[in-house]
C-alpha positions as CSV (number, residue, x, y, z in Angstrom):
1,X,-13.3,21.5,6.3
2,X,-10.2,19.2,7.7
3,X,-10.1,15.9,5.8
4,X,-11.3,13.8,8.9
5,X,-14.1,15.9,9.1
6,X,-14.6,15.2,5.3
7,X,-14.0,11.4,6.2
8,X,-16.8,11.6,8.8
9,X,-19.4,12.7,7.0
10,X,-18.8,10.7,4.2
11,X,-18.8,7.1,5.9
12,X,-22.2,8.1,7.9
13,X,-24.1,8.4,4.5
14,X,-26.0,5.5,3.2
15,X,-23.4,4.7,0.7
16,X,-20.7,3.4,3.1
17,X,-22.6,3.1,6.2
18,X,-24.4,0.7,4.4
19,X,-20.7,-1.4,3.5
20,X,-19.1,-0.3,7.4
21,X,-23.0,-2.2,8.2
22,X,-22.2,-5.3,6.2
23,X,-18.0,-5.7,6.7
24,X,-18.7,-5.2,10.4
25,X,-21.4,-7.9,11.2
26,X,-19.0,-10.2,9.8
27,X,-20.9,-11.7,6.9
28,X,-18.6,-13.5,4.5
29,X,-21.4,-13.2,1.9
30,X,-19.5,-11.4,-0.7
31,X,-20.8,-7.3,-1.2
32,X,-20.7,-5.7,-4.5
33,X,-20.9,-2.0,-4.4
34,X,-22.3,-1.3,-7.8
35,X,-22.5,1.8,-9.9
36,X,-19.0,3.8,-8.5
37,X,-17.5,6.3,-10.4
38,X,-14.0,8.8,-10.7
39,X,-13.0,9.4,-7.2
40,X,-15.8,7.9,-4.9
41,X,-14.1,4.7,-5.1
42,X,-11.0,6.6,-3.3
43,X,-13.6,8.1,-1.0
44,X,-15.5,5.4,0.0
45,X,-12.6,3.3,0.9
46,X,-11.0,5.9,2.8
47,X,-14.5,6.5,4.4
48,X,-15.3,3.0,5.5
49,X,-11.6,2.1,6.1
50,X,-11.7,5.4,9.0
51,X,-14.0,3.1,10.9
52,X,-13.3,-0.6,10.3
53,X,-9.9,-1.2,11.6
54,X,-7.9,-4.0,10.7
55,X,-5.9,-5.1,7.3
56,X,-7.8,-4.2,4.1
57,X,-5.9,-5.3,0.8
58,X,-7.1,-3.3,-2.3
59,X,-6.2,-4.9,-6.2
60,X,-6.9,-2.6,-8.9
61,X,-6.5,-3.7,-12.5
62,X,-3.6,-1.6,-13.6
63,X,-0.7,-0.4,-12.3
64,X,-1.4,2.9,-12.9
65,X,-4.8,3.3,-11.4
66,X,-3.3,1.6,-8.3
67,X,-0.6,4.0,-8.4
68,X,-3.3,6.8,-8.6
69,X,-5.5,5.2,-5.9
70,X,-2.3,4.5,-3.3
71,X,-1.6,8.6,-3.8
72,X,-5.7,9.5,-3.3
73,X,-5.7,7.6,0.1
74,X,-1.9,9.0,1.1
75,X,-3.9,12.5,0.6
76,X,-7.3,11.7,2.2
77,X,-5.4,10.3,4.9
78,X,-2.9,12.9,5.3
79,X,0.2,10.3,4.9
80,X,2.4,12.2,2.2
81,X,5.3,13.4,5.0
82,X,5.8,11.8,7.7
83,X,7.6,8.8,10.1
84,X,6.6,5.5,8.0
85,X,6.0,3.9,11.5
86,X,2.6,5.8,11.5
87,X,2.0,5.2,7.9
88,X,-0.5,2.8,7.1
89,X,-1.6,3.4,3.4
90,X,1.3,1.1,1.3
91,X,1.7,0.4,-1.9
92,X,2.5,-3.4,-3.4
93,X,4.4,-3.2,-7.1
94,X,5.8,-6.1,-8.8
95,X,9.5,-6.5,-8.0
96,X,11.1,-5.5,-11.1
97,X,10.4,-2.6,-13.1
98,X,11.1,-3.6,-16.8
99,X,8.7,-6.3,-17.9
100,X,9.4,-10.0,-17.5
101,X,13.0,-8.7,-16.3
102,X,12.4,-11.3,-13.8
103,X,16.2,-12.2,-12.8
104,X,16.8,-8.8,-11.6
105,X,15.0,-7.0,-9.0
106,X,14.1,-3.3,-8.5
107,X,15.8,-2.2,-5.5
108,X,12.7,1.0,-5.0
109,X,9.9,-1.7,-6.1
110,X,11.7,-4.5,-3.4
111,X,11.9,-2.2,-0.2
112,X,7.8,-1.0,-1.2
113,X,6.8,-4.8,-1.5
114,X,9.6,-5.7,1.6
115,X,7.5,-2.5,3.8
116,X,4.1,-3.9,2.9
117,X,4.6,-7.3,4.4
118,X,6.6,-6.1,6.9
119,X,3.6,-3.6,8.3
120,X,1.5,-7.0,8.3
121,X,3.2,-8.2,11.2
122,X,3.3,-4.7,12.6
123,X,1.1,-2.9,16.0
124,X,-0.8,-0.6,13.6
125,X,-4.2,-1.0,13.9
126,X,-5.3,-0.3,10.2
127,X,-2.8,-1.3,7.5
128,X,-4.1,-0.9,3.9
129,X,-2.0,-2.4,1.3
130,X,-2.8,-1.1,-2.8
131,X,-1.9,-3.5,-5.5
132,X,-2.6,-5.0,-9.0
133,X,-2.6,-8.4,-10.4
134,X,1.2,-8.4,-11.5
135,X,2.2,-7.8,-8.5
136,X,0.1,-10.5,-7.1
137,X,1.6,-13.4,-9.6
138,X,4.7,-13.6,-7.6
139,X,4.9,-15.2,-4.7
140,X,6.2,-14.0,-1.1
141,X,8.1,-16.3,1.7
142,X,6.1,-17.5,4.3
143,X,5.2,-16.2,7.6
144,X,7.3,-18.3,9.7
145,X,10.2,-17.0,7.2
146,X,9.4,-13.7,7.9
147,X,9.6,-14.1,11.9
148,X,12.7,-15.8,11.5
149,X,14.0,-13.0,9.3
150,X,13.5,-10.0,11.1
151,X,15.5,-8.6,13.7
152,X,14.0,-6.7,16.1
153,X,16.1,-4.3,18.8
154,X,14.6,-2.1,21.3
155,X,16.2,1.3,23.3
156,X,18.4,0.1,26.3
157,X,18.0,-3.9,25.1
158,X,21.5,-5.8,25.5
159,X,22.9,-6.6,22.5
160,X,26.5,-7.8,20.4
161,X,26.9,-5.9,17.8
162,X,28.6,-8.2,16.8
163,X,25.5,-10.6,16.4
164,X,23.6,-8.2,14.6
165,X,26.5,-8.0,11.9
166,X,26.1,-11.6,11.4
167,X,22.4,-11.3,10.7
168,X,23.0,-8.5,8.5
169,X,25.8,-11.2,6.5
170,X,23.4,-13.9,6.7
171,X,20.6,-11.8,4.9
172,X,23.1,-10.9,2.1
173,X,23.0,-7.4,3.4
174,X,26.5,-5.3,2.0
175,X,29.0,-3.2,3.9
176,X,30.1,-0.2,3.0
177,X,31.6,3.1,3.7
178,X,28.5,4.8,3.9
179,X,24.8,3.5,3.9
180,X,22.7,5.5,0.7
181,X,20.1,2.2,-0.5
182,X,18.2,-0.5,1.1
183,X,19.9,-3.6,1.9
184,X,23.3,-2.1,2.7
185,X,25.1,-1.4,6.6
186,X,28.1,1.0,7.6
187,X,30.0,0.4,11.0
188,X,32.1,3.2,12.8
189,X,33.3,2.4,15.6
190,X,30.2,1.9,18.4
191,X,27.9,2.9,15.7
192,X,26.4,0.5,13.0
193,X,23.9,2.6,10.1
194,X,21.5,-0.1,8.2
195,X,19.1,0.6,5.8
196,X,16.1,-2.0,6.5
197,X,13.6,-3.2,4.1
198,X,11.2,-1.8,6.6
199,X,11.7,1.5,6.2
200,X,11.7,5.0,3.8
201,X,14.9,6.0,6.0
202,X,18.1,3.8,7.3
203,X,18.5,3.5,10.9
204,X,21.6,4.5,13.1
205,X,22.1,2.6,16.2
206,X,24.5,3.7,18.7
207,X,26.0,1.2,21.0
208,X,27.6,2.1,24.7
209,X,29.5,-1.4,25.2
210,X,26.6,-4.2,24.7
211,X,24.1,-2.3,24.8
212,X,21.8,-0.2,22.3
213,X,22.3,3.7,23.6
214,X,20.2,5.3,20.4
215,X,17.8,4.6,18.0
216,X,16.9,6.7,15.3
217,X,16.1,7.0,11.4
218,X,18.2,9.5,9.0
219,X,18.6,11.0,5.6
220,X,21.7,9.4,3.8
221,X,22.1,12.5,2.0
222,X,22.9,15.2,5.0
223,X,23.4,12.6,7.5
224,X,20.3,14.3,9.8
225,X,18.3,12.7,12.1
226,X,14.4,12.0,11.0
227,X,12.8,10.5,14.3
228,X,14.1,9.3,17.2
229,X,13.0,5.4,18.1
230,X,12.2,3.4,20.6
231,X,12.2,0.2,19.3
232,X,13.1,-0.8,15.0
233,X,12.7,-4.2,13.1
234,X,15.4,-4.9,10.3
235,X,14.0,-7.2,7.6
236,X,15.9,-8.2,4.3
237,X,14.8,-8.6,0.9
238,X,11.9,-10.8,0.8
239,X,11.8,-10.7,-2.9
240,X,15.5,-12.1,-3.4
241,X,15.3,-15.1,-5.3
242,X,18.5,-16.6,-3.9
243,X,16.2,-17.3,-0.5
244,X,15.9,-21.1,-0.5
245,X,12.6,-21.3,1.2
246,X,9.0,-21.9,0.1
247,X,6.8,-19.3,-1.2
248,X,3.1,-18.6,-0.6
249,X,1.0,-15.9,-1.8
250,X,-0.1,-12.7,-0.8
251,X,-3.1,-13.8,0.7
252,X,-1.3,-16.1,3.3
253,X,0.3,-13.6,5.1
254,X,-3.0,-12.0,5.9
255,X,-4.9,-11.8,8.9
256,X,-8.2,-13.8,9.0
257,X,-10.3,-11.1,9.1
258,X,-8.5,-9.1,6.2
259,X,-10.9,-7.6,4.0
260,X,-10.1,-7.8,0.2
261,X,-11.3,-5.5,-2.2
262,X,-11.2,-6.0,-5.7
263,X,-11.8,-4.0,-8.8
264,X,-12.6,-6.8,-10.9
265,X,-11.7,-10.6,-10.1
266,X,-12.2,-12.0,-13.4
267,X,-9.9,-9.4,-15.0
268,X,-7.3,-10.2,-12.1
269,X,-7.4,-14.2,-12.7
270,X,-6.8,-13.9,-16.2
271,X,-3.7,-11.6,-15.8
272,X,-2.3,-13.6,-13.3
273,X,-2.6,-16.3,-15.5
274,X,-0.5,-14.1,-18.5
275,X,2.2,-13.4,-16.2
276,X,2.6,-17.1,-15.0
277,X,3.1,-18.2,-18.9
278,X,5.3,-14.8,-19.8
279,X,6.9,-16.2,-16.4
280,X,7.6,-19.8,-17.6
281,X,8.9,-18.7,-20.8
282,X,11.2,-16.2,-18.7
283,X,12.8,-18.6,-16.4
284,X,13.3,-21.1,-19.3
285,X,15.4,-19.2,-21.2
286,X,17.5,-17.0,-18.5
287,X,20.6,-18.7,-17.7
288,X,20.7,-16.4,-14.5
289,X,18.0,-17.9,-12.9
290,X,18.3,-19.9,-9.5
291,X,19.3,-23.5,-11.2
292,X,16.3,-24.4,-8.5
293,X,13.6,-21.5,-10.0
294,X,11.0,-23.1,-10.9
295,X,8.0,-21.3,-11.5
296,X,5.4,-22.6,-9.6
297,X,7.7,-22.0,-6.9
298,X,8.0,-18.3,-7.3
299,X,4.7,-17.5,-9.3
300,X,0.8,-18.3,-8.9
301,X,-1.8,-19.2,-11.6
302,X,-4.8,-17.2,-11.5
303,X,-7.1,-20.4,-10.5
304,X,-4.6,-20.6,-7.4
305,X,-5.3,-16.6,-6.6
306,X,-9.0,-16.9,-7.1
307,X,-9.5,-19.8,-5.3
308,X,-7.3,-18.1,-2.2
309,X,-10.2,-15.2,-2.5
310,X,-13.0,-17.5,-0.3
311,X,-10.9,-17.6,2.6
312,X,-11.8,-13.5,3.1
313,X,-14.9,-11.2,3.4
314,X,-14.5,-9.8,-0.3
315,X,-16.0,-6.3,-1.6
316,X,-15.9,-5.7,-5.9
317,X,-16.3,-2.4,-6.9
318,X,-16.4,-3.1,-11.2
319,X,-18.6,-2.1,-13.5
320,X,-20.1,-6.2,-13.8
321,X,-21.2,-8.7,-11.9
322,X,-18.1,-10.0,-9.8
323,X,-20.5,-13.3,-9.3
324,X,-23.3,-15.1,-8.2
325,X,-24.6,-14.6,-4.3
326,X,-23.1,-11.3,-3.9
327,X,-24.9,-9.0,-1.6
328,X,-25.6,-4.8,-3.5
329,X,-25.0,-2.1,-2.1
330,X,-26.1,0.4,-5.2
331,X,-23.8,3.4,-5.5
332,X,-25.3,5.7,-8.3
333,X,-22.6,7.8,-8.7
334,X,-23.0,9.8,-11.6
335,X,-19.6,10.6,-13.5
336,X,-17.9,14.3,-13.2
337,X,-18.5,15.8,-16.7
338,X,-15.5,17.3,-18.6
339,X,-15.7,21.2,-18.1
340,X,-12.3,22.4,-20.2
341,X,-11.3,24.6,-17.8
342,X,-14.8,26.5,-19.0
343,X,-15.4,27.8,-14.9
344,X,-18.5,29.1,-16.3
345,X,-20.4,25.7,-16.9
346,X,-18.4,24.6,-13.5
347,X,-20.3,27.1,-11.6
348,X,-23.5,26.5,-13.8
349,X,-22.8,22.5,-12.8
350,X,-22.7,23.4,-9.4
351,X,-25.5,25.7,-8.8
352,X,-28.1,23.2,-10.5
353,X,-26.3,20.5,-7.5
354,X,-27.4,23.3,-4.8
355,X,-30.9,23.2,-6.1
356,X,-31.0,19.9,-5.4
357,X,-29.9,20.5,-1.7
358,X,-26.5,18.6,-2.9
359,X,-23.6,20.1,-0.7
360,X,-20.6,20.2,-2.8
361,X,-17.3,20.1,-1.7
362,X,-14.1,20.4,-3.5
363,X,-11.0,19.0,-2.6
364,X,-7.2,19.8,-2.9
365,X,-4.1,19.3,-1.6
366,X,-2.9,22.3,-2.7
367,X,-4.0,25.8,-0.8
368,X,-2.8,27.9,-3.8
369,X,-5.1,25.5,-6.0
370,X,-8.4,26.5,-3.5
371,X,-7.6,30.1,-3.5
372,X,-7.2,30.3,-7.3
373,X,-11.2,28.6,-8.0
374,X,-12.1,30.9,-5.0
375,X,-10.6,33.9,-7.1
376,X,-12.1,32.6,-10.4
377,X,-15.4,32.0,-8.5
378,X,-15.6,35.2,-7.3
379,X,-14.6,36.9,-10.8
380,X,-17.7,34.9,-12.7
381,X,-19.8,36.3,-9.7
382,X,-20.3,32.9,-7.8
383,X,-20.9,32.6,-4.5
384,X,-18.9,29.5,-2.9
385,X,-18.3,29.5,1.1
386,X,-14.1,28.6,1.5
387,X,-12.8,26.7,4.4
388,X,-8.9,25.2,5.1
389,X,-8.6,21.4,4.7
């Protein structure tokens, strides 16, 4: 079965036809889909976001369960190769890495959180950004900043390159010899290599005179071409603290109709609110701080997130209550149990789910994986039907 066959079936069951149902009549009543377990979570939201187009944000509670979430969707919507133009599954981390480190940056964790926002403004028609609350304390530039800041060029357009390498300047970008990380450009004669915010690879634009002859991405490491472009948009570190320009959060550089999904608000709010005091404490005693860094410029409290949260339809998926007036949806998902590699009570588990007219499907990205449960299947004399994903 070929995952969008998968993805079909799964969002014309009652579970998520019943959320596609409620998202897409545009209620803002809130929906709370109650009793989700292991991987359904992953599966319903790749289900329902199939069919409802548009931006759909996604706040887990911890880092690592967002990190485990971001790579279920990449699988279920086959996005783990491929031209990040087509991409639409992205993942939000904090900017820095080490804890309260919050004078230096991440240069991985800035071009993930640069690439999210950047897809907001973008043509695609379903962008799905993954998060947690960390990540959501700090605050973004604005919209407008974000226009002004990015640099668009299209195939044949006329263009200076000279102009461009002003922008590049201006947006604290660094030349070098050779471009190998975000936030760095390389000139050689008519041709100028930059590695954008907004992308997995640098670009390499080729100039004949004024204007733009070639577009295309490469690997910095053997020099190769990855795609060939029609058009590219160049966009600096939004995360670099040395920007003199007003923040906002998340949440207002989102579409009106955004859907926000959220594991668990009150966890989210009071997490916010410890990384806004770890924050204060932070900026107080780092001497190499903007002199201008205050926090409430560059970090939200968790009453300012939560109160942000009204302006969106808004699905929870916890284990309580995310509030009064919320609309059910009940899930009943009964949690995988723990087999220890004992194949024996996997096939036992599964025949009693075929007596029950279940159909049972089991999925991998890994052929090999398949073939070796088909093998072990077949050894323990049960009967399971095999098809590719």
């Amino acid at each position: 079965m070929k995952v969008d066959e998968f993805l079909d079936q799964y969002a014309s069951a009652p579970l998520a036809s019943g959320v596609i149902k409620h998202l897409a009549g545009g209620s803002r009543q809130g929906l709370w889909v109650k009793g989700l377990a292991g991987s359904s979570i992953a599966a319903l939201s790749a289900a329902v976001t199939s069919k409802l187009k548009g931006t759909h944000l996604f706040i887990l509670n911890e880092k690592e369960q967002a990190a485990y979430f971001f790579n279920d969707l990449e699988s279920l919507f086959d996005e783990k190769e491929g031209s990040f133009q087509r991409k639409k599954v992205l993942f939000f981390p904090t900017s820095y890495t080490k804890s309260y480190d919050l004078a230096h940056t991440d240069n991985t964790n800035a071009l993930e959180r640069s690439q999210a926002v950047g897809k907001l403004s973008s043509q695609v028609s379903t962008k799905i950004i993954i998060t947690y609350p960390e990540a959501l304390a700090e605050k973004l530039v604005t919209r407008s900043f974000l226009s002004k800041s990015t640099f668009r060029i299209k195939l044949d357009d006329e263009l200076d390159m000279d102009e461009l390498i002003d922008f590049l300047d201006e947006q604290h970008f660094e030349r070098e010899d050779f471009v190998i990380g975000p936030g760095q450009y390389a000139v050689r004669g008519g041709i100028l290599d930059v590695f954008s915010y907004s992308n997995d690879f640098p670009y390499r634009i080729e100039f004949l005179g004024d204007n733009v002859a070639s577009l295309r991405s490469f690997d910095p490491e053997n020099q190769l071409s990855v795609d060939k472009l029609s058009r590219v948009a160049i966009i600096p570190d939004l995360n670099d603290r040395r920007i003199e320009h007003k923040r906002e959060n998340l949440q207002a550089l989102l579409p009106d109709d955004a859907v926000i999904w959220v594991e668990d608000t009150t966890f989210s709010r009071d997490r916010i609110d410890e990384e806004y005091k770890k924050a204060v404490k932070v900026i107080e005693s780092q001497d190499d701080m903007p002199a201008d860094g205050k926090v409430e410029d560059l970090f939200q409290t968790g009453s300012e997130w939560l109160s942000g949260l009204g302006e969106f339809p808004l699905v929870g998926f916890s284990k309580r209550s995310p509030g009064d007036g919320f609309f059910v949806i009940e899930a009943d998902i009964i949690p995988q149990p723990s087999f220890n590699k004992n194949f024996d009570l996997l096939a036992g588990d599964l025949q009693g789910h075929t007596a029950n007219t279940f159909s049972k499907l089991i999925l991998s990205s890994n052929p090999k994986q398949l073939e070796r449960l088909h093998t072990i299947f077949e050894d323990i004399s049960f009967r399971t039907k095999t098809k590719e994903r």
